[in-house]
Residue, then its C-alpha position, 0 to 999 in steps of 0.5 A: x266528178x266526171x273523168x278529166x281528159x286531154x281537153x281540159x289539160x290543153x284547155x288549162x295549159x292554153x295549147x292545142x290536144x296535139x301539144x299535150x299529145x307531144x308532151x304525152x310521148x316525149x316529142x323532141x319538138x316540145x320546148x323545155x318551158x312548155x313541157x314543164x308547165x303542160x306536164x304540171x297541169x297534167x299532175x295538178x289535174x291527175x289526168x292518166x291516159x288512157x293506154x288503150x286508146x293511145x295504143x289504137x291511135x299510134x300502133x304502140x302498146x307502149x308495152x315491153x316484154x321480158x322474159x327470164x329463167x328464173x325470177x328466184x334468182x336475185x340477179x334477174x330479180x334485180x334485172x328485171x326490177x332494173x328494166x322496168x325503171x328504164x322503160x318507165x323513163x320512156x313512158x313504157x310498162x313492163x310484162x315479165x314472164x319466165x321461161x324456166x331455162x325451157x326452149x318450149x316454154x320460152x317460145x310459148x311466152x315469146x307467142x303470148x307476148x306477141x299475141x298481146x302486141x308488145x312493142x319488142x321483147x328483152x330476152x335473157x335466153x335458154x340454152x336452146x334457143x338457136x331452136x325457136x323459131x322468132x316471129x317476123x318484125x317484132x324486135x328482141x334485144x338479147x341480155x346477159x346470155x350472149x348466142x352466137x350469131x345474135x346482137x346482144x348485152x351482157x356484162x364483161x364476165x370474163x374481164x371481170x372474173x379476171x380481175x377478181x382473181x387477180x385481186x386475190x393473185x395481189x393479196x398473195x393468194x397462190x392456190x385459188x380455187x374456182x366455183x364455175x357455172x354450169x358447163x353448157x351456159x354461155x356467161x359461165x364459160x366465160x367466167x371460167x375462161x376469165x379465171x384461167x386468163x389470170x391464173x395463166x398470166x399470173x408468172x409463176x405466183x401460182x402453185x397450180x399450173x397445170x392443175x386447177x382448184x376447179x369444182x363445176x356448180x349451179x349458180x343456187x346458194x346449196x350448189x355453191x355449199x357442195x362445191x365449198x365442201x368439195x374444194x376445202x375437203x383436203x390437207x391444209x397444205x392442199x387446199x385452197x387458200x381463197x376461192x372464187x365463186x361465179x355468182x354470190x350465191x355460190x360464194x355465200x354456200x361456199x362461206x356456210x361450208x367454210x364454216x362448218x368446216x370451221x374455217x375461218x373467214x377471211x383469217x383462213x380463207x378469202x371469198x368472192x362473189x360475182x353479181x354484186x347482188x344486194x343479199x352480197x351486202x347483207x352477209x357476216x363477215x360482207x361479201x366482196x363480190x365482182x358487181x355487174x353493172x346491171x342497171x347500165x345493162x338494163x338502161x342499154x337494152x331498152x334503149x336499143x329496143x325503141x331505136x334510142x341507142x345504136x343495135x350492135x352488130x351480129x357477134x359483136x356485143x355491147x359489153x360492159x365493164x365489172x367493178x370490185x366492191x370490196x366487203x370483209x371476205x378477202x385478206x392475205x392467207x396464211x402461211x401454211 
């Protein structure tokens, strides 16, 4: 059977190879009607561009890069599952590479990406970034990891965390304890500054003016468990009677601490998370965690990237608002 082509699609639908061409990439001129019945024939024949070809023909690959730290970590597991999606929806492929956190290595895949004509690049940044020198006239859209001097698309984290402690400030909580990021990420300070934001405006309802329950972290699930085991260390009297954690995988090291401790969830102690990760749903007792709204962030960013949604301006980020979903890990404490 010989290779169907964009003729035999025209020839079918009873228009021009330029209509299907328009119907192929999404032209806003093509009528709703005639879209719908180019774009049947286009499945009933199975007819697949071919990508290269349109490549040469209009200068775009059709091809976005991403590049993140980590993809061990589910929350950029799940980003970059949700970028795809998103660029799918434009009639665009995906190419994910991993930095590792490395300056170097990361302007490596950013020249890679280059080199195979990506028609722009999402970028969850390393922490030396502001070092690479960037290739002239190729977008980037930074996401999550906000820099100084660059537009970007992040989570509100620090309105989110503050909303999360204040959750707990509500059930009566007065010693929170805090599981922050590491002190040189950006979204972790953030966090953090979230947490002291409530604790701050808290007026009076917490014990720990002036001294913090505050154990420093990686974001990994082992990081979360040694800080647990940090902050539950001490008298009943003293220790935290909820903790919140700045990623899920902190907070559920955080909960296998609690229980080898032996202290229970959430009869002895409340947890929370921020991420709101799928692995967050599935733990015993069900973690309530701060979800970032990562599909909206990953839509957002490929949007700006094809010049479909406004950049936003230099220091002056497209942040989106966290919500809370309650699990089973938060309850009011105890009396001492």
């Amino acid at each position: 059977m010989s290779k169907v082509g964009i003729r035999d699609v025209a020839k079918l639908a009873g228009v021009s190879t330029g209509t299907v061409s328009r119907v192929l990439n999404d032209h806003p001129s093509v009528t709703k009607e005639l879209r719908a019945r180019v774009t049947g024939i286009i499945k009933e024949l199975g007819y697949m561009p071919d990508p290269s070809a349109r490549s040469m023909r209009s200068k775009v690959s059709r091809l976005i890069g991403i590049i993140i730290p980590d993809l061990t970590n589910p929350f950029f597991s799940e980003l970059v599952q949700s970028v795809e999606q998103a660029a799918a929806n434009h009639g665009y492929n995906i190419i994910v590479m991993t930095s590792l956190d490395h300056a170097a290595k990361e302007a490596d895949r950013i020249k890679q990406l280059t080199s195979r004509k990506v028609d722009g690049i999402i970028l969850v940044p390393s922490i030396d970034f502001h070092t690479i020198k960037l290739p002239k006239g190729l977008p980037i859209v930074v996401i999550d990891r906000l820099m100084p001097g660059y537009s970007g698309i992040a989570a509100d984290h620090r309105n989110g965390v503050r909303l999360g402690v204040e959750h707990l400030l509500q059930l009566g909580h007065r010693r929170i304890g805090f599981i922050s990021g590491p002190s040189h990420s950006v979204p972790a300070n953030d966090r953090l500054r979230g947490y002291l934001d409530a604790i701050e405006q808290a007026d009076g309802r917490s014990a720990m003016a002036g001294s913090p329950l505050i154990a420093e972290a990686a974001f990994d699930y082992e990081s979360g468990r040694s800080a647990g085991n940090y902050l539950l260390a001490r008298a009943r009297n003293e220790r935290p009677t909820a903790i919140f954690a700045s990623s899920d995988q902190q907070a559920i090291g955080c909960m296998r601490a609690a229980h080898d401790l032996g202290i229970p969830i959430p009869a002895a102690l409340s947890v929370m998370g921020f991420d709101g990760i799928p692995l967050a749903s599935m733990t015993t007792p069900r973690l309530t965690t701060v979800k970032q709204p990562i599909q909206d962030m990953a839509a957002a960013a490929v949007a700006v990237l094809l010049n479909k949604q406004t950049a936003p301006d230099l220091d002056n980020p497209i942040l989106f608002a966290c919500e809370i979903l309650k699990g089973e890990t938060t309850a009011p404490p105890q009396p001492d």
